[in-house]
C-alpha positions in Angstrom: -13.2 -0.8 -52.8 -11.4 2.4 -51.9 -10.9 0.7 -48.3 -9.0 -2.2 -50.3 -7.3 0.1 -52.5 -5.7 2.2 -49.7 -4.7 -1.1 -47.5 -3.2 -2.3 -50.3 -1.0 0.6 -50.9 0.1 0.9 -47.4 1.3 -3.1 -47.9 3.2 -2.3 -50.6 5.1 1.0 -49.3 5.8 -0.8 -45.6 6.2 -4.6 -46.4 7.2 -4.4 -50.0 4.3 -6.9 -51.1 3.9 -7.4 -55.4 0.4 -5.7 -55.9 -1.6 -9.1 -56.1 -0.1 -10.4 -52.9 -0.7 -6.8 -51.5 -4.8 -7.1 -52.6 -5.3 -10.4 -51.5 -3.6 -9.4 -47.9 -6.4 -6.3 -48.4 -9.3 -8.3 -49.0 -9.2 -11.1 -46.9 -8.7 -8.4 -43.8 -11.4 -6.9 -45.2 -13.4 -10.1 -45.1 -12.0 -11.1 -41.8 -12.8 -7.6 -40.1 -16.6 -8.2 -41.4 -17.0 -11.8 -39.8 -15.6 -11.1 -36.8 -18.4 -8.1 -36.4 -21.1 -10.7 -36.3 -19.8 -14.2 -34.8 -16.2 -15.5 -33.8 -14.1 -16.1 -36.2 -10.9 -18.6 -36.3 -8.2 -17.6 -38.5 -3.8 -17.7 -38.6 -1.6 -14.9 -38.6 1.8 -14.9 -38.3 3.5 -13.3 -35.0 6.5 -11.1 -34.9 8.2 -13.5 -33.5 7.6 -15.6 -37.0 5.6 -18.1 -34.8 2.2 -19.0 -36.7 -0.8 -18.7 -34.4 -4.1 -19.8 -34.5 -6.9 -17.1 -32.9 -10.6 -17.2 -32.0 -11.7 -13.2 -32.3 -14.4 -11.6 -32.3 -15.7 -7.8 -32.5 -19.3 -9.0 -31.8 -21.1 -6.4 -29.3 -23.1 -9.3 -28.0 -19.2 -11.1 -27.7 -17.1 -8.5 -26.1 -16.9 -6.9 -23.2 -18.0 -2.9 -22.6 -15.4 -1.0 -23.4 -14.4 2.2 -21.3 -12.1 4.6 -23.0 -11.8 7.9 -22.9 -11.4 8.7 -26.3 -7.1 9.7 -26.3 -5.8 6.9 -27.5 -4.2 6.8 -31.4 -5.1 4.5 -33.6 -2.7 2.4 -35.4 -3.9 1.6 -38.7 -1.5 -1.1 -39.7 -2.6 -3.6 -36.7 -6.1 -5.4 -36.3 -7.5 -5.3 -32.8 -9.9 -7.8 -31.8 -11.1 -9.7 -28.6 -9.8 -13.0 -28.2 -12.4 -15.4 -26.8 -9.5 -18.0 -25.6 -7.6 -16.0 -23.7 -10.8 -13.6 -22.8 -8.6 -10.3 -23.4 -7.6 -7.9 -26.4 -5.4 -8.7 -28.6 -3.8 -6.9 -32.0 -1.6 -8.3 -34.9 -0.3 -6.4 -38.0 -2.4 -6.7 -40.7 -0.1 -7.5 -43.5 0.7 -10.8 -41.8 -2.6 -12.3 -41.6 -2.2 -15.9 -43.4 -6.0 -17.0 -44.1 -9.4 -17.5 -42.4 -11.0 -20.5 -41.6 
């Protein structure tokens, strides 16, 4: 709930959603961030460019590749990285425009 809470918050401070639009954005990244850790998972978000696109992603370990990191890299905590199992490579979209999963 708090991890709802706080993703909501940030929606409405950097996107200027109403609070319900802002908790229903929260939850169903919440959702969508708990499928994809188990199967792949289709579901629409809306690019920057304002194209709508359709994604297969996963964050599956028996899905994904290794990864090899080093550890320096900052997270960004607006976007949702996940592996997309079209294209076979990483991919990120900002969380507040995630339309719905499927």
């Amino acid at each position: 709930m708090r991890e709802v809470m706080q993703l909501a918050h940030q929606f409405i401070r950097k996107n200027g959603m109403s609070l319900s639009e802002a908790l229903k954005t929260a939850w169903a990244n919440i959702k969508l961030k708990a499928a994809m850790k188990s199967r792949v998972v289709k579901f629409y978000f809306v690019k920057v460019s304002g194209e709508i696109r359709e994604a297969y992603g996963s964050l599956a370990e028996g899905i994904i590749p290794a990864i090899e990191s080093d550890g320096s890299r900052k997270q960004n905590d607006t976007c949702q990285t996940y592996y997309d199992c079209e294209k076979e490579a990483w991919r990120c979209f900002k969380k507040a425009n995630l339309l719905r999963i499927a």
